[in-house]
N, C-alpha and C positions, 0 to 999 in steps of 0.2 A: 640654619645649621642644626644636625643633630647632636647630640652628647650623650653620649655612656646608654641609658636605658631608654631617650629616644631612639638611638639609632636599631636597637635590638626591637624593639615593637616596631619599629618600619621594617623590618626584615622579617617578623614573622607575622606583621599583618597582611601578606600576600598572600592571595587567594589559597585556603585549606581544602578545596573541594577533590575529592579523590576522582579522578577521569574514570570514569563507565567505561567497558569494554563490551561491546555487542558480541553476543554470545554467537559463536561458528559450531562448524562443523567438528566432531571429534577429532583429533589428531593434529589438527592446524594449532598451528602458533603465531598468536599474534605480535606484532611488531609495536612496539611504545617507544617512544621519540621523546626528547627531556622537551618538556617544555619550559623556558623562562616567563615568572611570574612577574617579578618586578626586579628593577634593580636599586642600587645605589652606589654615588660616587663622590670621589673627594673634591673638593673644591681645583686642585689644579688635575687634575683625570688623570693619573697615573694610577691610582686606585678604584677598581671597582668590583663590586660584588655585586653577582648573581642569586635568586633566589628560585630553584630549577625543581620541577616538578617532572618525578618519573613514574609514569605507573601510578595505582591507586596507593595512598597511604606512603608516598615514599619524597619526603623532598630534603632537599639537599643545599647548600649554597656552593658558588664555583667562584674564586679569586683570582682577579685577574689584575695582573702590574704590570703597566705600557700595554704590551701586547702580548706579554705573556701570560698561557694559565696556570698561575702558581698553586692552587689547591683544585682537587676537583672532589664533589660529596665531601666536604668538609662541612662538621657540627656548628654550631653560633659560635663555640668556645673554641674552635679553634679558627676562626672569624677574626676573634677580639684578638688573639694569639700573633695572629699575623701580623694585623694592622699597628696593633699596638695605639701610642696616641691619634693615629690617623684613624679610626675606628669613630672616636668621636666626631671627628668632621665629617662622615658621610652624610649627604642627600639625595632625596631620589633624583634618578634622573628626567631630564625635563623632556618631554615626546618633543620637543621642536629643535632640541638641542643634537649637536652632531653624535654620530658613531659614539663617539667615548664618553658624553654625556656634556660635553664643554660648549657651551652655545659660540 
């Protein structure tokens, strides 16, 4: 389990690399799609947070409770704001574990 300033270095050691956008024709507009770097989730999944990559230089985290999303581009600070003591029990989640991260 994470605590306090591990869990903040698990959420911003997801990948910082800004997406390249292949250069078009004048006047076309490209299309950026968020993409999710990594996650992390509470030990019983009701909690978990997104670490969402949009476009070059822009990431974001997105807070999701049950099945809801309670924050979306929200800063780390307001990450810890939400979770409150549940902030410290996040861990990533496991690739072989279900949907919400609960094996």
């Amino acid at each position: 389990m994470f605590q306090g300033r591990a869990a903040s270095r698990e959420l911003q050691g997801c990948s910082s690399r800004a997406a390249r956008m292949p250069p078009g024709p004048l006047g076309t507009v490209a299309v950026v799609e968020p993409v999710v770097e990594g996650a992390l989730v509470t030990p019983d999944g009701f909690w978990r947070v997104e670490a969402v990559r949009y476009g070059p230089g822009q990431r974001w985290y997105r807070v999701i409770h049950a099945t809801t999303v309670v924050e979306e581009k929200a800063s780390l600070g307001t990450v810890q704001r939400i979770l409150g003591d549940a902030y410290g029990t996040l861990a990533p989640v496991d690739a072989a574990a279900g949907e919400n991260g609960v094996a």
